[in-house]
C-alpha positions as CSV (number, residue, x, y, z in Angstrom):
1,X,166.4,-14.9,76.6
2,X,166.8,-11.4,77.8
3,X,164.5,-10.1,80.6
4,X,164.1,-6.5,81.0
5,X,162.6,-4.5,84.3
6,X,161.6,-1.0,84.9
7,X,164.8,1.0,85.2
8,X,162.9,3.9,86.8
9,X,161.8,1.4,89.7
10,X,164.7,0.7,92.0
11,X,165.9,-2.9,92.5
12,X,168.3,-5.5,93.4
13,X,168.6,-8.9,91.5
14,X,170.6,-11.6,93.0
15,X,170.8,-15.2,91.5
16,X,172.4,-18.5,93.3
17,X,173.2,-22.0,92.0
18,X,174.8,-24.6,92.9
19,X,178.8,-24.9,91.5
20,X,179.3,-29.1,90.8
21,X,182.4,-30.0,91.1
22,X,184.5,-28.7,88.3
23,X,188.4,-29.9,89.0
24,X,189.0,-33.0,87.5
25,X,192.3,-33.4,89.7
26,X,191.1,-32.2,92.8
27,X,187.3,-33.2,92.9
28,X,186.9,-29.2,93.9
29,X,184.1,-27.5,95.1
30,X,182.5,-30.5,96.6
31,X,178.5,-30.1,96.8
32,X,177.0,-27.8,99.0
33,X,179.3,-25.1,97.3
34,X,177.5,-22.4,95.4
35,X,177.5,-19.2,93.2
36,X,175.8,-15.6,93.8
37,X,175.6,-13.1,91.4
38,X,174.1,-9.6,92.5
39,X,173.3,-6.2,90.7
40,X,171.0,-3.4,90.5
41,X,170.1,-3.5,86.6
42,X,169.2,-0.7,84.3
43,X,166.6,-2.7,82.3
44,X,168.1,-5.8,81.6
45,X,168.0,-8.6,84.1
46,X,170.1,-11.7,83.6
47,X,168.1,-15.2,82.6
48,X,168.7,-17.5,85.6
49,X,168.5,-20.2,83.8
50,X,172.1,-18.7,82.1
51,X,173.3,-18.9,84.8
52,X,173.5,-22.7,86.1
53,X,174.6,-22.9,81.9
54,X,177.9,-20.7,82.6
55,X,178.8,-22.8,85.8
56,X,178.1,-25.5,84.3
57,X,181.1,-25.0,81.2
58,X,183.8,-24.8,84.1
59,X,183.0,-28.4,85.0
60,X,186.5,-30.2,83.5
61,X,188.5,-26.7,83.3
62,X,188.2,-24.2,80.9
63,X,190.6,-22.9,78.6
64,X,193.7,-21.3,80.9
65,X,191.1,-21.3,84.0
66,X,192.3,-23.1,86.5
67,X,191.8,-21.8,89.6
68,X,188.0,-21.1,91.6
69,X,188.9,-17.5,92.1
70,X,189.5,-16.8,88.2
71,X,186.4,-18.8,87.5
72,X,184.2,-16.2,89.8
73,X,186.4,-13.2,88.4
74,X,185.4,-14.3,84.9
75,X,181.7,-15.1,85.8
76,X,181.1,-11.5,87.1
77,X,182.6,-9.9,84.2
78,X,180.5,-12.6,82.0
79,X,177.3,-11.2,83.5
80,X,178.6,-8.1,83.7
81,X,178.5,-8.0,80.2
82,X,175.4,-9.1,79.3
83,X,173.3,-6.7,81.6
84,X,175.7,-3.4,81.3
85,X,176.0,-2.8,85.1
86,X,178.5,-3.5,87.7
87,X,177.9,-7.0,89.1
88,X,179.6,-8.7,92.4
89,X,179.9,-12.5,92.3
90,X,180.1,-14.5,95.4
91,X,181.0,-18.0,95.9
92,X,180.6,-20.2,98.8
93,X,182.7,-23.3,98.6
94,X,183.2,-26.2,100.6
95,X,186.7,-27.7,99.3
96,X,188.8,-30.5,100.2
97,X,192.5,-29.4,101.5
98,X,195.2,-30.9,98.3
99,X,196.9,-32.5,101.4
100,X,194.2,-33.8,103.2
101,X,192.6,-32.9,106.3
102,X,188.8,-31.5,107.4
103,X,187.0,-29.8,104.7
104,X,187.2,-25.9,104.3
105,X,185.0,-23.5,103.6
106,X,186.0,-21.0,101.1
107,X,184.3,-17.8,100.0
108,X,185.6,-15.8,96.9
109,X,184.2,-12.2,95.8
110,X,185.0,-10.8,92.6
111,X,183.5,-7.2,91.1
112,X,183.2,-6.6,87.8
113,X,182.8,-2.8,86.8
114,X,180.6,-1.4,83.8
């Protein structure tokens, strides 16, 4: 479902969910990691609830996405294209090293221009 807003009124949207862990080799992002998508729409406000359902086709790998950096990259252009306005994407991970060691934290931006 589309949302609209008031495109004369000023404002800043910004949704965050969770990312589960989508690598099936790797286990990566482990919980606590999560998505942020942020914009100033025109009149059409992304459904949050699309959101989560985007993440949520990553889980197991996607096509020739591999990597969490691509999967941000192609989230923000996702978004981007349904509400017509440039859109940053943030993710904060928590990831295990492939060799071992202490958990990382990991954050990834990505823009996405109209």
């Amino acid at each position: 479902m589309i949302r609209t807003c008031q495109p004369d009124k000023k404002t800043f949207v910004s949704h965050s969910v969770p990312i589960p862990q989508c690598c099936p080799v790797s286990g990566n992002p482990l919980p606590g990691s999560k998505l942020t998508v942020c914009y100033i729409p025109n009149a059409i406000v992304f459904p949050v609830e699309d959101l989560a359902a985007f993440v949520s086709e990553y889980v197991g790998g996607r096509r020739e996405i591999r990597g969490m950096e691509e999967m941000v990259q192609e989230l923000a252009v996702r978004v981007r294209d349904v509400v017509s306005v440039p859109v940053r994407a943030f993710a904060d991970l928590v990831i295990q090293p492939p060799y071992g060691g202490e958990h990382q934290t990991m954050r990834v931006a990505a823009r996405a221009a109209a």
